[in-house]
FIDO-928138 format. One record per residue (C-alpha): residue number from 0; residue in one letter; x, y, z. Coordinates in steps of 0.5 Angstrom, whole numbers, plus 2048, in hexadecimal, padded with zeros to 3 digits. Example, Ala and Ser with C-alpha at 12.3 -4.5 7.8 and 13.67 -1.06 7.14 Angstrom:
BEGIN
   pos   code     x     y     z
     0      A   819   7F7   810
     1      S   81B   7FE   80E
//
This chain:
BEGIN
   pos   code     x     y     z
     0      X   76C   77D   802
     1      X   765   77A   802
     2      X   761   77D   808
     3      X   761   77A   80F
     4      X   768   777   80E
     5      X   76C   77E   810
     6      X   767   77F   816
     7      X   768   778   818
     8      X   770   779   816
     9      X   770   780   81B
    10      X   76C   77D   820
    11      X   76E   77E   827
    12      X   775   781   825
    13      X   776   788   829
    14      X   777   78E   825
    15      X   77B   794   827
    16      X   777   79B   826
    17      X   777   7A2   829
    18      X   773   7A8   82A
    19      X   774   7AA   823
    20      X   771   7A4   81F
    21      X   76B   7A6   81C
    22      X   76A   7A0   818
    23      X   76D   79A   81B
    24      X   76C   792   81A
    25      X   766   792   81F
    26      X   762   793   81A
    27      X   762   790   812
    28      X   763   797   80E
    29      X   766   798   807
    30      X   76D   79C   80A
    31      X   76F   79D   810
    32      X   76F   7A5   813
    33      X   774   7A9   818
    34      X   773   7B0   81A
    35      X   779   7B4   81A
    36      X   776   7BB   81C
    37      X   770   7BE   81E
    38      X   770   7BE   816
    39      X   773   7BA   813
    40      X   772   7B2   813
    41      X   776   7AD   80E
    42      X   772   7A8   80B
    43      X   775   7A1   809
    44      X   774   79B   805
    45      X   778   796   801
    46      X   775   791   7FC
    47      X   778   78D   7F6
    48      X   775   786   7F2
    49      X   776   782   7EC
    50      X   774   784   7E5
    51      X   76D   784   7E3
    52      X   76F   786   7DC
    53      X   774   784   7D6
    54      X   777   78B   7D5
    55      X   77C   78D   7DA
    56      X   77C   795   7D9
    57      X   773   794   7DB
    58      X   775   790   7E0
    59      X   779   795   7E3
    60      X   774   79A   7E2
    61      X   76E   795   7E6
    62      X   774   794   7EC
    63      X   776   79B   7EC
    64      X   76E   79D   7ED
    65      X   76D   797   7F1
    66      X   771   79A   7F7
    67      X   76F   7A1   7F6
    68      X   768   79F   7F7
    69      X   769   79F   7FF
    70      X   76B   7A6   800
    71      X   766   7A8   7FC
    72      X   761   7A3   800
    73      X   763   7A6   807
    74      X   763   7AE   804
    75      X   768   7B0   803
    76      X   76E   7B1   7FE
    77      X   773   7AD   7FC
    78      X   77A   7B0   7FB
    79      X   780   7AB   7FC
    80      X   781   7A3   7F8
    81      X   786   79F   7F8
    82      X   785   799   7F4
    83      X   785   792   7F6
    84      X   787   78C   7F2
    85      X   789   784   7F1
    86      X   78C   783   7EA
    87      X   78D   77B   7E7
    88      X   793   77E   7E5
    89      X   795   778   7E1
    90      X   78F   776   7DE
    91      X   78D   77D   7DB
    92      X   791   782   7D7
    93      X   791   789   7DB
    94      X   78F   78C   7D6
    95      X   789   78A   7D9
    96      X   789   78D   7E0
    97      X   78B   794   7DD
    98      X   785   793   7D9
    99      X   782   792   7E0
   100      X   785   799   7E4
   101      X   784   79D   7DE
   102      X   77D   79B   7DE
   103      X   77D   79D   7E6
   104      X   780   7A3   7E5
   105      X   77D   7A6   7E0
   106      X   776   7A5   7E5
   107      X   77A   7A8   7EB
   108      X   77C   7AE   7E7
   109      X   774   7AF   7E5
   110      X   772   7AE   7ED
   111      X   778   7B4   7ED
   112      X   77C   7AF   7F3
   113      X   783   7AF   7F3
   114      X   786   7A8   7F2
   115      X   78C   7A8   7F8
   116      X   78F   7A0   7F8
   117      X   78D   799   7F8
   118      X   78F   793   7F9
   119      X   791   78C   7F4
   120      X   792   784   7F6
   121      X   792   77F   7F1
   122      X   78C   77B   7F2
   123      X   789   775   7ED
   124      X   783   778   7EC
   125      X   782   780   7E9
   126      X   77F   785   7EE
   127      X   77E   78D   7EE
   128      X   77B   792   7F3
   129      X   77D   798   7F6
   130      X   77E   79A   7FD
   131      X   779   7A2   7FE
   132      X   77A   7A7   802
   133      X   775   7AD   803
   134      X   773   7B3   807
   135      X   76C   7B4   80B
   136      X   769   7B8   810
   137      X   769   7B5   817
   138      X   762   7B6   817
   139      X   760   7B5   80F
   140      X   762   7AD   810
   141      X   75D   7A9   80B
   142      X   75C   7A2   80F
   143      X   758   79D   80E
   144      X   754   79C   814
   145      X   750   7A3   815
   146      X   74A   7A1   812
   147      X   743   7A5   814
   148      X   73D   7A2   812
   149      X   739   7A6   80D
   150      X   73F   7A6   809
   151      X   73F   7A5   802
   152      X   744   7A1   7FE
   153      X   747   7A3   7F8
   154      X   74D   79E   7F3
   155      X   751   7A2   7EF
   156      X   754   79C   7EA
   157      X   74F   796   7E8
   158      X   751   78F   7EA
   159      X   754   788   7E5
   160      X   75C   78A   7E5
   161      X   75C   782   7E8
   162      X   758   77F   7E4
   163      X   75A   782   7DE
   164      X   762   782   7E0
   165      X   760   77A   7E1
   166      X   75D   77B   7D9
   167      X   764   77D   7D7
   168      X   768   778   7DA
   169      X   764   773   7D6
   170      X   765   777   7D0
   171      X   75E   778   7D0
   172      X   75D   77F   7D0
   173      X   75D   783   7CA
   174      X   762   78A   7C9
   175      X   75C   78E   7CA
   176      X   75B   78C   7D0
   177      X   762   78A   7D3
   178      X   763   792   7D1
   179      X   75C   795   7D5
   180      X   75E   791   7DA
   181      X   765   792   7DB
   182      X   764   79A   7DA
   183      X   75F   799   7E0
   184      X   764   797   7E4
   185      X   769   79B   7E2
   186      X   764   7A1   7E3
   187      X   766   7A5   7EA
   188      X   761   7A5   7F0
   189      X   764   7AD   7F0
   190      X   75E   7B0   7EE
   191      X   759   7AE   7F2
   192      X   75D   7AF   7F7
   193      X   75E   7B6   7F6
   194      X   756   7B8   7F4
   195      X   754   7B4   7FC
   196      X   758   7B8   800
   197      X   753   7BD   7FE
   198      X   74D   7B9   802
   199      X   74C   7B6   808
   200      X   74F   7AF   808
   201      X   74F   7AB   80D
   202      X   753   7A4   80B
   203      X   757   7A3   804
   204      X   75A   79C   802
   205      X   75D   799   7FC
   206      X   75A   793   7F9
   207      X   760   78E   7F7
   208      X   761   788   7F9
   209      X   75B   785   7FD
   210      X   756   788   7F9
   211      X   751   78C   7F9
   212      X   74D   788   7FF
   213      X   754   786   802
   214      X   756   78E   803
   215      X   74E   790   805
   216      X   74F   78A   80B
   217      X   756   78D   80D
   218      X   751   794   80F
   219      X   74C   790   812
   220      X   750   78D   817
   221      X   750   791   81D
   222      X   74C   796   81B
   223      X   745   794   81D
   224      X   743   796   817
   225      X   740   792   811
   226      X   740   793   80A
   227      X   73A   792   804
   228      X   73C   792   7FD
   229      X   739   791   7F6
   230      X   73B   78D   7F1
   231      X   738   790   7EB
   232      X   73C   797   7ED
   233      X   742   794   7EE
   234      X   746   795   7E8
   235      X   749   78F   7E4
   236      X   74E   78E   7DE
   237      X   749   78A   7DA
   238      X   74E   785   7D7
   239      X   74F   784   7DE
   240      X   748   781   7DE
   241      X   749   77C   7D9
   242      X   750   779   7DA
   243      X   74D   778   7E2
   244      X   748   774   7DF
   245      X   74C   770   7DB
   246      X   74F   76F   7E2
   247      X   756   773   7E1
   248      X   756   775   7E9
   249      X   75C   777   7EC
   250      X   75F   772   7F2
   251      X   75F   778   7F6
   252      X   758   779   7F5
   253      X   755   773   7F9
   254      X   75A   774   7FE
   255      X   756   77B   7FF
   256      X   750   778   7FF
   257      X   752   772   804
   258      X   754   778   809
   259      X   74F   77C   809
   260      X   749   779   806
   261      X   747   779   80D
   262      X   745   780   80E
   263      X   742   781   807
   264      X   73B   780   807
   265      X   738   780   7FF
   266      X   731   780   7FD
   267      X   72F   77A   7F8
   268      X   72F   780   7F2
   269      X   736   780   7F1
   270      X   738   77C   7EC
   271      X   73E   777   7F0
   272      X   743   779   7EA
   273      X   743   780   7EC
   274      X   743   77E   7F4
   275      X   749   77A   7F1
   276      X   74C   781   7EE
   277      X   74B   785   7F4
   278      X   750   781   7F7
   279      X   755   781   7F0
   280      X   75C   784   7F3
   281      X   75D   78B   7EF
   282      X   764   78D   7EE
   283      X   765   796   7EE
   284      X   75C   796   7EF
   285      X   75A   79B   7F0
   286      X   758   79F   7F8
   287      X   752   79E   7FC
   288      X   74F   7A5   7FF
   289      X   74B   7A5   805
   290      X   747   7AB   804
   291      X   742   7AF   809
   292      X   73B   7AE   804
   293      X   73A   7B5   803
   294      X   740   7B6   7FE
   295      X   741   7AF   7FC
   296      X   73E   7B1   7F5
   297      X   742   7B8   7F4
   298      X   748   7B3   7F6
   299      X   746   7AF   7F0
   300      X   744   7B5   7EB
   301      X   74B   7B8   7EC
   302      X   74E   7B1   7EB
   303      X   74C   7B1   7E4
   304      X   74E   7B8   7E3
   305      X   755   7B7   7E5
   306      X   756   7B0   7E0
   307      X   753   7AA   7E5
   308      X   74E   7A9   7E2
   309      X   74C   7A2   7E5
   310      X   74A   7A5   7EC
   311      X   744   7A3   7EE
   312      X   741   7A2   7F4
   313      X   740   79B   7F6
   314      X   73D   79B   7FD
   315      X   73C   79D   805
   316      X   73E   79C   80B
   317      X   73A   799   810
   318      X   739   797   817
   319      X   735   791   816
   320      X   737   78B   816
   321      X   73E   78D   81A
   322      X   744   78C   816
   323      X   741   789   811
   324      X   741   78A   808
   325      X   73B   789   805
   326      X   739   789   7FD
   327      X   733   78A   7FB
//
């Protein structure tokens, strides 16, 4: 759903709560929190969309990784699926929908989750994803808003997946780079997620839909912290570059800017095709790890011991200009 419109959407609707929600709708956060003991909370969270790729088994993969993405954002672990799905049963073999579960299970069985059940319908447009449950400690939760200034923070996979998936459906994408694209985003967030418990985080979220600006803004907001970013460190995949000056952007990616270019100040230096990119909706990206300073290099070398070897640090958080992004 673009930005904006699920807030207009819920506005002035009243929501039951208790005592034990941790993370509930008062505030955007990648998967809600429930604590069941003085140990224990159960993380929640569901997600399913359209093909971004023409293979079935890939895409269930990118589903299946997608999902899971949000335990790993929030600190936890995810221990349970089920699988979500809306087939064209008459338009499409169900061979092909096979293809598609195996593809998400085979990503569930590498994330050692149980997958428990689901939920079928009939639709005229193909869809998948899982709904996730995982555990965390009360006091471990990962959310988005306990930004301190003198944070660094670091990204964990580069950014383009969008652009380069616009490329793709105009059959503009060589095999080369539709297989390191979709490899990317069939790459689990699990590891970076299990070297960060070793730090002192203080924010986490999953770049996907509203791009890497769009979840910056969501941290922003309410936390009277800003954030300053360099463009040059910001990792992009390089084909993304050309295809976006070609002007291969995502819809979605103009929704983005529409929404939030008001809190975004860019310095005259930074090119508009990569401010357009910073934008770019990402499918399974990667996390953005809100880290206390002194330990943001340390969090960066054992990242790329342990395989993410994109993980850079592209910024810090700042306390002025309030609840603003600015790219240098």
């Amino acid at each position: 759903m673009p930005p904006g419109d699920l807030d207009r959407a819920l506005c002035g609707l009243e929501f039951p709560t208790d005592a034990n929600v941790i993370v509930g709708l008062e505030r955007a956060d990648d998967a809600g929190v429930y604590k069941i003991s003085d140990d224990l909370a159960l993380i929640q969270t569901v997600d399913f969309f359209t093909p971004v790729v023409d293979d079935p088994y890939r895409f269930g993969q990118i589903a299946a990784a997608n999902a899971l993405s949000d335990i790993y954002a929030m600190g936890g672990v995810p221990k349970i699926a089920m699988n979500l799905v809306g087939f064209p049963l008459k338009e499409m073999d169900i061979g092909i929908l096979r293809k598609i579960i195996q593809g998400g299970l085979d990503k569930i069985k590498e994330a050692d989750v149980v997958l428990v059940g689901g939920h079928s319908v009939e639709d005229s447009e193909l869809k998948y994803g899982l709904s996730v449950t995982g555990f965390v400690h009360p006091r471990k939760v990962l959310t988005k808003k306990d930004l301190r200034p003198g944070d660094r923070m670091v990204i964990t996979k580069p950014l383009g997946t969008g652009v380069i998936n616009t490329a793709i459906k105009g059959g503009l994408a060589s095999q080369e780079v539709i297989e390191r694209v979709t490899q990317m985003m069939t790459a689990l967030n699990r590891e970076a997620a299990e070297v960060m418990q070793n730090y002192p985080v203080h924010a986490c979220t999953d770049i996907t839909g509203f791009g890497l600006l769009g979840h910056l803004a969501e941290m922003v907001v309410g936390s009277g912290c800003s954030m300053q970013i360099e463009a040059v460190k910001i990792p992009v995949l390089p084909e993304a570059i050309g295809y976006a000056g070609m002007g291969l952007m995502p819809a979605g990616a103009f929704k983005n800017k529409e929404f939030r270019s008001g809190m975004v100040e860019f310095s005259s230096s930074v090119d508009p095709v990569v401010q357009d990119i910073l934008f770019d909706p990402q499918t399974s990206g990667g996390l953005l790890i809100c880290v206390d300073k002194e330990s943001a290099d340390d969090l960066v070398s054992n990242l790329i011991i342990k395989g993410v070897v994109d993980a850079v640090i592209i910024g810090e958080v700042i306390n002025e200009p309030k609840e603003k992004i600015v790219v240098k």
